[in-house]
C-alpha positions in Angstrom: 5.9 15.5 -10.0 3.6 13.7 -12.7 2.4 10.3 -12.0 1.5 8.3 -15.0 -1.4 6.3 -13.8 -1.9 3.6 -16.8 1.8 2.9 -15.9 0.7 1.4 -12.8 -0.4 -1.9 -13.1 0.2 -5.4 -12.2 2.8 -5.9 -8.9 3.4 -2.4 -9.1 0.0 -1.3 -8.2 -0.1 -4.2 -5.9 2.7 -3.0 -3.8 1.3 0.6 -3.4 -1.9 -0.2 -2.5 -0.5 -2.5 0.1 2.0 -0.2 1.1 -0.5 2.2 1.7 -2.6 -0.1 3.9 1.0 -1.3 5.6 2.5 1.9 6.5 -1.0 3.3 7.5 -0.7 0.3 10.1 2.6 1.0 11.4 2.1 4.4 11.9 -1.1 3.5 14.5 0.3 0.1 16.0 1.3 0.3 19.1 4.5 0.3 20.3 6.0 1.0 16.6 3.9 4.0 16.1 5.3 5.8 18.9 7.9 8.8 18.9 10.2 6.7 20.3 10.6 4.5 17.0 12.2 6.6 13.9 9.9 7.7 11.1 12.8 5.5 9.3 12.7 2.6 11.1 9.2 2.6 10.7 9.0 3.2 6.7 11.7 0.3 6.4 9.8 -1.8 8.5 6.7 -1.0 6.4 8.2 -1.2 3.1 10.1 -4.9 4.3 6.0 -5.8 5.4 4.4 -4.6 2.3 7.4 -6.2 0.2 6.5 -9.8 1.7 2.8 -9.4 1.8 2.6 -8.4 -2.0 2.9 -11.6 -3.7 -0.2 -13.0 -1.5 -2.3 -10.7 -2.0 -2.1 -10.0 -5.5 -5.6 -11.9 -6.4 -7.2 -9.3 -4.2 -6.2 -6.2 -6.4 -7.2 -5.0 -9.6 -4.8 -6.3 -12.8 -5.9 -2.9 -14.4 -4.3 0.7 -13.6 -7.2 3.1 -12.7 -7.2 5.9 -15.3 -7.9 8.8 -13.3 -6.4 10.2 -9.8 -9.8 9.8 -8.3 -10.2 6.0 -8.7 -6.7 5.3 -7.3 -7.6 7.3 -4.4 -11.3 5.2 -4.1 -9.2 2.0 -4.3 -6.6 2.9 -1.6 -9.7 3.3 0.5 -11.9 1.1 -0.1 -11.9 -2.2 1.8 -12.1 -5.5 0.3 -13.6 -8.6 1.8 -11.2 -11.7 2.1 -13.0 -14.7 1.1 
């Protein structure tokens, strides 16, 4: 599967990038992250989470798609400061 970074930009790459931090969440929280919750319960419940957090936090992400593999995966893990 080929990714076309520049084709990531705007909501698009704000919804990943949240995603990423949102399902990263669920799969720790407790109580949700356990084996007694489905992997599919959880993944709906991250994607319904990242789907309404998206639109607020859009100011926090870059407008511009990174160009290379490597700076998506330093901007999935970096950590921004809320002001």
């Amino acid at each position: 599967m080929h990714i076309h970074l520049p084709a990531l930009s705007g909501i698009i790459l704000t919804y990943l990038l949240v995603f990423s931090r949102v399902g990263a969440m669920m799969m720790l929280l407790p109580g949700v992250g356990t084996m007694g919750v489905p992997a599919r319960v959880r993944l709906v419940l991250a994607l319904a989470v990242s789907f309404a957090l998206t639109p607020t936090e859009q100011g926090q992400y870059p407008a511009a798609a990174p160009q290379t593999m490597l700076s998506l995966v330093i901007l999935i893990g970096q950590e921004r400061r809320r002001s």
